[in-house]
C-alpha positions in Angstrom: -55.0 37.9 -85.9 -53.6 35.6 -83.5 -50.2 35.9 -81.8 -49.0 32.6 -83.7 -49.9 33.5 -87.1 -48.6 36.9 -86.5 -45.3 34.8 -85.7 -45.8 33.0 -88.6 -46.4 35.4 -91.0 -42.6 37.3 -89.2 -40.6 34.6 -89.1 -41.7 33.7 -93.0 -40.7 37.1 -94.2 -37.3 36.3 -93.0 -37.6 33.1 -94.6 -38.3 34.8 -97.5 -35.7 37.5 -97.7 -32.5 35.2 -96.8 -33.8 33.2 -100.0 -33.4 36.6 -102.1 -30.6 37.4 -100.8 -28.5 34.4 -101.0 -29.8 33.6 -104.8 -29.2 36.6 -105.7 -25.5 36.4 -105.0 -25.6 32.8 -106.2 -27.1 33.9 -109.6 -24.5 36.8 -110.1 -21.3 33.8 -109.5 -21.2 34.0 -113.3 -20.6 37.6 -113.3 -17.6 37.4 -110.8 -16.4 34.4 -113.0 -15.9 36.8 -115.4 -14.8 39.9 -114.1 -12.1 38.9 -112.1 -11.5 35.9 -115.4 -11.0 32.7 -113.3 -11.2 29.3 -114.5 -13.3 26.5 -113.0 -10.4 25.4 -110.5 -9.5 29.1 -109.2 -13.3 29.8 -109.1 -13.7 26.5 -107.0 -11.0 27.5 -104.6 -13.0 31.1 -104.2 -15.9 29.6 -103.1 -14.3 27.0 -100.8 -14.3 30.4 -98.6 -17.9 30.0 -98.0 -17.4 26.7 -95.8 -14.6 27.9 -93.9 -16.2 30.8 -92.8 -19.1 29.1 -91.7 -17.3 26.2 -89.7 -15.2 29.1 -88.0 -18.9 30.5 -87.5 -20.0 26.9 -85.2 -19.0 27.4 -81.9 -20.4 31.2 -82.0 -23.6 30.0 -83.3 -23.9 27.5 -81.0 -23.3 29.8 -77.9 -25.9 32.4 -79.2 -28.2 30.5 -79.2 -27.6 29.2 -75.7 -27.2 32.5 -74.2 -29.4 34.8 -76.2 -33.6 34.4 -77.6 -33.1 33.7 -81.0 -34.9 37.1 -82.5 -31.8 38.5 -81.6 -28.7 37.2 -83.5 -31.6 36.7 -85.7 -31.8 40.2 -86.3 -28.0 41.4 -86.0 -27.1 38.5 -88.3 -29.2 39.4 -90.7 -28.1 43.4 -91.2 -24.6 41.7 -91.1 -25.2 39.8 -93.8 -26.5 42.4 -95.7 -23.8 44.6 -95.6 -21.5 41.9 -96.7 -23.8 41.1 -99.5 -23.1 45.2 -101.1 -19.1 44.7 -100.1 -19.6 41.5 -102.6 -21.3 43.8 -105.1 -18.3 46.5 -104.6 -15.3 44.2 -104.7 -12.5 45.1 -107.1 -9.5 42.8 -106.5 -10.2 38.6 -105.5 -8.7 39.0 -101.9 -11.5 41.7 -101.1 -14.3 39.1 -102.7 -12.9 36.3 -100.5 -13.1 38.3 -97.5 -16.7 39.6 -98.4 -17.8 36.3 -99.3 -16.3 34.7 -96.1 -18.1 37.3 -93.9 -21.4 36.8 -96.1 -21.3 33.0 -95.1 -20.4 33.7 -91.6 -23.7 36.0 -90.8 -25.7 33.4 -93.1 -24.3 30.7 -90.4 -25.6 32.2 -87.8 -29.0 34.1 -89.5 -29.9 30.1 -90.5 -29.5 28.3 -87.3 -31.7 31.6 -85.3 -34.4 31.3 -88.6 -35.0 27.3 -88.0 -34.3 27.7 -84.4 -37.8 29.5 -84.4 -39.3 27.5 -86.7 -39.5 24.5 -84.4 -40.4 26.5 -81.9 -43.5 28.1 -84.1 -44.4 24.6 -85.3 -44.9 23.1 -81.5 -47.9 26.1 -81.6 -49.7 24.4 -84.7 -51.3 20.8 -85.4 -50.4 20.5 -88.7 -46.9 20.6 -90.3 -45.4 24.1 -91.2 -41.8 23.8 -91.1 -41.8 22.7 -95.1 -43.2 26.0 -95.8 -40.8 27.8 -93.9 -38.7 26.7 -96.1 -41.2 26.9 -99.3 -40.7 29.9 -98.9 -36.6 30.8 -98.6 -36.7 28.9 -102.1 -39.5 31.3 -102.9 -37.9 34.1 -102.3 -34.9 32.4 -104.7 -36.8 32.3 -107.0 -37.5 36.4 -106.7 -33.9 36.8 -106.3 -33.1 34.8 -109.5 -36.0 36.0 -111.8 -34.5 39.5 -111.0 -31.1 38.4 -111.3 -32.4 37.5 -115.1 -33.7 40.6 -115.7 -30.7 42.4 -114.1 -28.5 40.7 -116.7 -30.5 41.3 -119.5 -30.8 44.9 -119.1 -26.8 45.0 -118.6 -27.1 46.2 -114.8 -24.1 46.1 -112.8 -23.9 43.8 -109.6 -22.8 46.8 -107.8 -26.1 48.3 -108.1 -28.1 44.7 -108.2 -26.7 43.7 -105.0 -27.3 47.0 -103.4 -30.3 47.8 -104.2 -31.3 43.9 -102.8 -29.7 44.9 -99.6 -31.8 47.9 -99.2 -34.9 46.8 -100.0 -34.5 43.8 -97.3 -33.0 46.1 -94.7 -36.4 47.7 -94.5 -38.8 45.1 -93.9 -36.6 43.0 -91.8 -37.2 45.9 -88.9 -40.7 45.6 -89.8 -41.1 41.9 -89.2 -39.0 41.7 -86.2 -41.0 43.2 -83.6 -43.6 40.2 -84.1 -40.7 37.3 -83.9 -40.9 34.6 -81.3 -39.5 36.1 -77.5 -38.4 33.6 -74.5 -37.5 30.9 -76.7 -34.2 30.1 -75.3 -34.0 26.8 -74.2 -32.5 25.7 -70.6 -31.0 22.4 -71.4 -29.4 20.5 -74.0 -27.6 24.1 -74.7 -23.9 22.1 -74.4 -21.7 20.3 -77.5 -21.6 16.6 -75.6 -18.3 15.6 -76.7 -17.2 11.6 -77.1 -18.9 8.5 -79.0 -21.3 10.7 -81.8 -25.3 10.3 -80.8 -25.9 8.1 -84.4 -29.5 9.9 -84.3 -27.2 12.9 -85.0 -25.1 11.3 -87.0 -27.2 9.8 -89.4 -29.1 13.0 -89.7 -25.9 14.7 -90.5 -25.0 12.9 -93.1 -28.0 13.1 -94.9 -27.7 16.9 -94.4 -23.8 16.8 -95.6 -25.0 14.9 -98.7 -28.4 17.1 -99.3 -25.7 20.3 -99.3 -23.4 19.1 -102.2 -26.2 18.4 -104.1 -28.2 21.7 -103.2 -25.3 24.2 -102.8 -23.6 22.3 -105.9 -26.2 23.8 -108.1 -26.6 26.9 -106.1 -22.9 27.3 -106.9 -22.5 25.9 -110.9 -26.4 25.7 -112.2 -25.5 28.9 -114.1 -21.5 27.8 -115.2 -23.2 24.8 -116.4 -26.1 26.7 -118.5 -23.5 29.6 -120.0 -20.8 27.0 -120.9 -22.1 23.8 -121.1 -25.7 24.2 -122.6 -24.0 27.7 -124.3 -27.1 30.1 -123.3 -26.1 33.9 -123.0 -28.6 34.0 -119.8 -27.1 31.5 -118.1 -29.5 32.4 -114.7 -32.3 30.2 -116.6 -30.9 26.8 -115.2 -30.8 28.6 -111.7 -34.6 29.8 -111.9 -35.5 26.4 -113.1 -34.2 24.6 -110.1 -35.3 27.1 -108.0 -38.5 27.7 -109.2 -39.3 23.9 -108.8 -37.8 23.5 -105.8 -39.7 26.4 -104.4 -42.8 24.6 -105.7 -42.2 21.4 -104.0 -41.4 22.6 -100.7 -44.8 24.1 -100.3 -46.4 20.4 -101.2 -43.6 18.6 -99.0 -45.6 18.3 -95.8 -48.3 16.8 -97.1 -45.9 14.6 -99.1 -44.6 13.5 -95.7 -47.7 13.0 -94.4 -49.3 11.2 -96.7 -46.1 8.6 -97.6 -44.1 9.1 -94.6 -40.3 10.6 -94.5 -38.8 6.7 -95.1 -40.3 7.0 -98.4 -40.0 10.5 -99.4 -36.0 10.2 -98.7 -36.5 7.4 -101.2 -38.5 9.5 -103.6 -36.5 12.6 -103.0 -32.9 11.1 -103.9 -34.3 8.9 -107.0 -35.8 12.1 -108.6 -32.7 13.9 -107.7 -30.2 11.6 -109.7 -32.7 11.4 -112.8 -32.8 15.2 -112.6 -29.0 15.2 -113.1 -28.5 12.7 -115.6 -30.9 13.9 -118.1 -29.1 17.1 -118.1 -25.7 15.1 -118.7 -26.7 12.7 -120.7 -29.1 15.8 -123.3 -26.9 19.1 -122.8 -29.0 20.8 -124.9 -31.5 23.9 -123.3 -34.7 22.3 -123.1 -33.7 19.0 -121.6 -31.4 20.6 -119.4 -33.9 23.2 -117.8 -36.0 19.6 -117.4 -33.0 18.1 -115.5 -32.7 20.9 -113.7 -36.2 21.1 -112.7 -36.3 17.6 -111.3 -33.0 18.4 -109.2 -35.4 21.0 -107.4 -38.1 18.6 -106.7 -35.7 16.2 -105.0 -34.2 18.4 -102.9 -37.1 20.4 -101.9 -37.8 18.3 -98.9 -34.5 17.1 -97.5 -33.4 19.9 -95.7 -36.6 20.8 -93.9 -37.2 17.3 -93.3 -34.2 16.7 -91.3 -34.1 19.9 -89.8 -37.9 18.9 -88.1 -36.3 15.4 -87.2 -33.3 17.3 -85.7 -35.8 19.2 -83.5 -37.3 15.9 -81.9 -33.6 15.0 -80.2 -34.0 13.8 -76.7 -29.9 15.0 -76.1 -29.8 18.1 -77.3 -31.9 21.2 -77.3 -33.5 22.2 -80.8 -31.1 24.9 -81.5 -28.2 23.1 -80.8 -28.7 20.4 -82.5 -29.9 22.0 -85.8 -26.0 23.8 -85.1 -24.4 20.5 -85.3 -26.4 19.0 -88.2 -26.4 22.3 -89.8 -21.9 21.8 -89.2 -22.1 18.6 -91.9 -24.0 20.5 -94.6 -20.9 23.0 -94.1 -18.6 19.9 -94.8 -21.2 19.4 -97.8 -20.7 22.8 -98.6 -16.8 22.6 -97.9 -16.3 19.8 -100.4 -19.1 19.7 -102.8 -18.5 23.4 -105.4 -14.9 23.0 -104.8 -14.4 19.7 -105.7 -17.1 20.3 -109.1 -14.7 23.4 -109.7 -11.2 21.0 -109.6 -13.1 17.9 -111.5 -14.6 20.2 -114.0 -10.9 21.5 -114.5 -10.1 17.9 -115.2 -12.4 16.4 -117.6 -15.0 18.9 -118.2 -17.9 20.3 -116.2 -20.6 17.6 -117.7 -18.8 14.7 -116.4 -17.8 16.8 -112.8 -21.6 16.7 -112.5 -21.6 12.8 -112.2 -20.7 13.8 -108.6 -24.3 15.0 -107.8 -25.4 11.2 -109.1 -23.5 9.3 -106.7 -24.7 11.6 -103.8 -28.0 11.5 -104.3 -28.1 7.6 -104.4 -25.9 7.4 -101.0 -29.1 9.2 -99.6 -31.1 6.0 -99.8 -28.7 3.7 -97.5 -27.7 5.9 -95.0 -31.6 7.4 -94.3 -33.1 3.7 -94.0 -30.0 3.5 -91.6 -31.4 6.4 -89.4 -35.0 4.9 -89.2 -33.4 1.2 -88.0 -32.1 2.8 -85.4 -34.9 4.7 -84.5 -37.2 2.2 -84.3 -34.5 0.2 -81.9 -34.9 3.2 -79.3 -38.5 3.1 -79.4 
């Protein structure tokens, strides 16, 4: 097997495993709704801890991966994470799940930036497009995480034992994979934060990221609030797997999307389907049109984020690291905003009409991405 594919096959593992990891917190949120009984608003202000942590996590991320090869915060980050994912399992009081879920969003920081760090670097050794199925795959293994998560709930585990036994089984094979992950891939310019007048090619970029995460981390955060107490269904993770499972789908046919139609178009495509997605499952809260909904939600945003991730890569100011860190910093702010401000609206006037939000988004996508490719084409 050649060196590349063995690289590959690594770097998709980890892929893989940070998708199981992080849905299967994601689909327990439900579980810690209840346990600690929260409302939507104190539940909101919970997970506002995730985007702190991780904008606190920026400037250490970006000097990682200026200083060190990316395999190796790769690695520490990731057995980081993992024990924060078991403290979330064992928390008894909400001050010990804030500070769990603030250090599980910290190492998820910096385990993301290393993870697409090396998969621009692995795509430059290929012809055809791979980064979509890097990230095919992270929704994959979501989509593991959330089917288990389902049967987890039905057989009345605890998320004690749930999340542990996750964080286990991943501790193992990351160890195994990482002796095969890229080496020497540090890169020796375009390491520094240039600040002054934003670059708009980063800019624009950005904002499509910021605007991708409240829709994506929206329904990684309320899919299953919205199933249990909106569409009334005792196993509320079936909204989750839905989204996931198409999503996961998607990503695997996004390349070939690109290439056939060409990214202008398949940001076009990929906010459109997103804002149908939603509206069905407002306008029909009932089970069947709401797993549709949901299911069309995953096929819009399959391809954003990998998308502009690859675009990120091709910056002529920064290095590929650095400036997936600072694209990577608005889809924190996406993060920062988007759940917390569902969990305040959704206090207000109900969690159906909160989800309007995610309709608005999606359609801003449209302007601001034909925005990026004007100005592209003016530096040509």
């Amino acid at each position: 097997m050649e060196l590349k594919v063995k690289q590959r096959f690594a770097l998709s593992t980890y892929f893989f495993l940070s998708g199981l990891c992080f849905a299967t917190w994601a689909s327990r949120i439900p579980t810690i709704k209840t346990f600690f009984n929260l409302n939507d608003a104190q539940l909101g202000t919970i997970l506002l801890a995730m985007p702190i942590s991780s904008l606190i996590g920026l400037p250490i991320s970006g000097w990682l991966v200026s200083k060190f090869d990316s395999r190796q915060p790769l690695l520490v980050a990731f057995i980081l994470f993992l024990f924060s994912l078991i403290w979330i399992g064992s928390a008894q009081s909400t001050l010990t799940i804030i500070i769990a879920i603030s250090f599980f969003s910290f190492f998820m920081r910096i385990l993301n930036i290393a993870m697409n760090t090396q998969s621009i670097i692995i795509q430059r050794k290929f012809e055809k497009r791979i980064v979509g199925s890097f990230h095919g795959l992270w929704s994959t293994g979501g989509l593991f995480g959330v089917a288990f998560s389902t049967l987890m709930v039905k057989l009345n585990i605890g998320i004690a034992n749930h999340l542990l036994g996750v964080s286990v089984f991943s501790m193992g094979i990351i160890f195994l994979a990482y002796q095969f992950t890229i080496r020497n891939d540090k890169s020796p310019t375009g390491n520094t934060i240039i600040f002054g007048k934003p670059d708009p090619f980063i800019l624009y970029l950005g904002i499509l990221i910021f605007l991708a995460a409240i829709s994506e981390g929206g329904m990684f955060d309320w899919s299953g609030v919205y199933f249990k107490e909106v569409i009334k269904e005792r196993i509320f993770t079936y909204g989750y797997l839905s989204f996931m499972t198409c999503m996961a789908l998607s990503r695997f046919y996004s390349d070939r999307l690109i290439h056939k139609i060409g990214t202008k178009k398949t940001y076009i495509l990929s906010s459109t389907v997103i804002s149908t997605g939603i509206l069905v499952a407002i306008i029909f809260p009932y089970f069947w049109t709401a797993l549709l909904g949901f299911c069309l939600v995953g096929f819009g945003t399959a391809a954003i984020f990998p998308m502009t991730f690859a675009l990120a890569g091709t910056s002529k100011k920064y290095s590929p690291g650095m400036a997936i860190s600072i694209i990577s910093t608005y889809g924190i702010l996406g993060m920062f905003i988007g759940p917390p401000l569902i969990g305040y609206l959704s206090h207000a006037f109900g969690l159906k009409n909160a989800f309007f939000v995610f309709v608005m988004v999606a359609l801003l996508m449209i302007p601001i991405s034909q925005m990026f490719f004007k100005y592209q084409e003016k530096q040509k």
